[in-house]
Wavefront OBJ file of the C-alpha trace (Angstrom):
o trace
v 199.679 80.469 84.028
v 200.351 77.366 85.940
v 199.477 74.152 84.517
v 197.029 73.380 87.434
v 195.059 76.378 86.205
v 194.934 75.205 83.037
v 193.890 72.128 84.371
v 190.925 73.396 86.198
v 189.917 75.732 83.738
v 189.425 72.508 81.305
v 187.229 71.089 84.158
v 185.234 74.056 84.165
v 184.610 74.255 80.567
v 183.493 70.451 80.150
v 181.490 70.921 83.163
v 179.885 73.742 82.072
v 179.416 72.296 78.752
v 178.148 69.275 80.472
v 175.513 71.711 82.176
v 174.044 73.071 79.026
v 173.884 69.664 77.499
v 171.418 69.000 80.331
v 169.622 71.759 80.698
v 168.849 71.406 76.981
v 167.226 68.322 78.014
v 165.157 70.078 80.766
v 163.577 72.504 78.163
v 163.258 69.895 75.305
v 160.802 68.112 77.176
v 157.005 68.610 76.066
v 153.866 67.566 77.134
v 152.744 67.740 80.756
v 154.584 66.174 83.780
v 153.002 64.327 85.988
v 154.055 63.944 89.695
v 153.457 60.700 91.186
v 153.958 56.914 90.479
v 151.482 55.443 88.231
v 150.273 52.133 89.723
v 147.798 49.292 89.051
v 145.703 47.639 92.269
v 143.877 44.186 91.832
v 140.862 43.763 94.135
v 137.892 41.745 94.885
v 134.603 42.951 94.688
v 132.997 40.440 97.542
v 129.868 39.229 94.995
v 130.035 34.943 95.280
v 129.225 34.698 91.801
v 132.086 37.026 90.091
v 135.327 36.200 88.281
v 137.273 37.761 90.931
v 136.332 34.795 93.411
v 137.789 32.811 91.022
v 141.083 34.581 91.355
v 140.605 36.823 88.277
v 140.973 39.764 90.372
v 139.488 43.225 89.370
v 142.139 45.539 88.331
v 142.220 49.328 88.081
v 145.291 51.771 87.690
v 146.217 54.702 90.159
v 148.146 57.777 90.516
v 149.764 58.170 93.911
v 151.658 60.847 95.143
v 152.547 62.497 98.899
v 150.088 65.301 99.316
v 150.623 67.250 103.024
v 152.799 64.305 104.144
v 150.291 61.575 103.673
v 150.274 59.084 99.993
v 146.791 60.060 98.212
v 145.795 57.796 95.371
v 143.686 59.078 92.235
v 141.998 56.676 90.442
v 142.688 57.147 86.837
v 139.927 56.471 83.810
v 140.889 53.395 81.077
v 140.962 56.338 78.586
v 143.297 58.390 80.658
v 146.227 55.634 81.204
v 148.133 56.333 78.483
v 148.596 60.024 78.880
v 148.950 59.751 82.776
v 151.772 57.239 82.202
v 153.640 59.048 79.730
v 153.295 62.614 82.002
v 154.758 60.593 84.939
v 157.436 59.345 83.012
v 158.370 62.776 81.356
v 158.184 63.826 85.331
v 160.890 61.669 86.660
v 163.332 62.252 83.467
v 162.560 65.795 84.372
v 163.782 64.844 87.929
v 166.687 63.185 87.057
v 168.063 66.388 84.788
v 167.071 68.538 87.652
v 169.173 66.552 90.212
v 172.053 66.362 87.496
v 172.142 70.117 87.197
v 172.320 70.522 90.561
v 175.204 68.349 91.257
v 177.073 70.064 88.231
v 176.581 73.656 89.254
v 178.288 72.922 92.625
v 181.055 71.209 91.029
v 180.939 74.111 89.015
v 181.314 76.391 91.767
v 183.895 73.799 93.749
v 185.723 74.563 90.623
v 185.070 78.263 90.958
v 186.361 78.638 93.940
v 189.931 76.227 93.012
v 190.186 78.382 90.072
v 190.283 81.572 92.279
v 192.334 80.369 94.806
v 195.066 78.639 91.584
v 194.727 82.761 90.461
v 194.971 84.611 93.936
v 198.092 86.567 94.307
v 200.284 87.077 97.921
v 200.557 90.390 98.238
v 202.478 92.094 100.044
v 205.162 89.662 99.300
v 207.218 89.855 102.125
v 204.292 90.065 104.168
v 201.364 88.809 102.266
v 197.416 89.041 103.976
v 196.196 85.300 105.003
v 193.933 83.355 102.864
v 189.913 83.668 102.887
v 188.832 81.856 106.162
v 185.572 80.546 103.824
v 185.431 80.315 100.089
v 181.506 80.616 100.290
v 179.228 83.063 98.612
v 180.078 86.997 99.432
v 177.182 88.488 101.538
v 174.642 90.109 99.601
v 173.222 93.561 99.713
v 175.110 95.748 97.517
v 177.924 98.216 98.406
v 179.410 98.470 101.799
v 178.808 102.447 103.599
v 175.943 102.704 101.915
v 175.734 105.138 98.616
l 1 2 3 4 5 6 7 8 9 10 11 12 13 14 15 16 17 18 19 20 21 22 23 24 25 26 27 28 29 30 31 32 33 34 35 36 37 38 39 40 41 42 43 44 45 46 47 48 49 50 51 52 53 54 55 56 57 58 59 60 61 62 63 64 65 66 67 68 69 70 71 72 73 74 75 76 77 78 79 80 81 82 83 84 85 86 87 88 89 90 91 92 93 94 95 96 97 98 99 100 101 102 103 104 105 106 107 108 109 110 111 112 113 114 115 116 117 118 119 120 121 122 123 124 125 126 127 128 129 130 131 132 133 134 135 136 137 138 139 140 141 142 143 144 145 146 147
């Protein structure tokens, strides 16, 4: 075994290990997700005798999220904040594990794919068959002929 091998088969395993660290994250998380940012909005109301002419603006807190390509905002109740703020918080460290597992199973498979190559044998030797054109996925569909 060369020590290149050896080398990438480390990188696999920390990666790997790497990946389950994560995804132990992803299914650790409880409660509901909530997609969206959770914003507040300050307004007047446009009476001449209330606070908010005064500067003391009215203020009320939002959920907004794309919906069909287009931002929708939900208002959200005083006695719903708390929850609707925590689920959209548990939503975007749900994201961000997400995103890291992707980027770790295709260095995984990057990996893969150098670790097959580091492995492949010439053969015949005096005459050996070129290398893979592609080190992509194999086609799909189960055996070739037919059964």
């Amino acid at each position: 075994m060369s020590e290149k091998t050896s080398r990438l088969r480390q990188r696999l395993r920390r990666s790997g290990e790497q990946y389950a660290r994560q995804l132990e994250l992803a299914m650790a998380e409880e409660g509901p997700l909530v997609r969206g940012s959770f914003t507040t909005r300050e307004r007047t109301c446009g009476k001449p005798s209330c606070r908010c002419t005064r500067g003391e603006l009215h203020r009320a807190k939002y959920l907004v999220a794309s919906q069909g390509g287009k931002l929708r905002q939900v208002y959200v109740p005083a006695a719903d904040e708390v929850m609707v703020a925590a689920g959209v918080e548990r939503y975007r460290r749900f994201r961000e594990v997400r995103a890291r597992l992707e980027d770790l199973a295709q260095e995984q498979l990057e990996l893969l794919d150098q670790l097959g190559r580091s492995l492949l044998a010439r053969y015949p030797p005096d005459d050996p068959l070129p290398p893979a054109l592609h080190a992509g996925p194999r086609p799909r569909g189960g055996r070739r002929g037919g059964r």
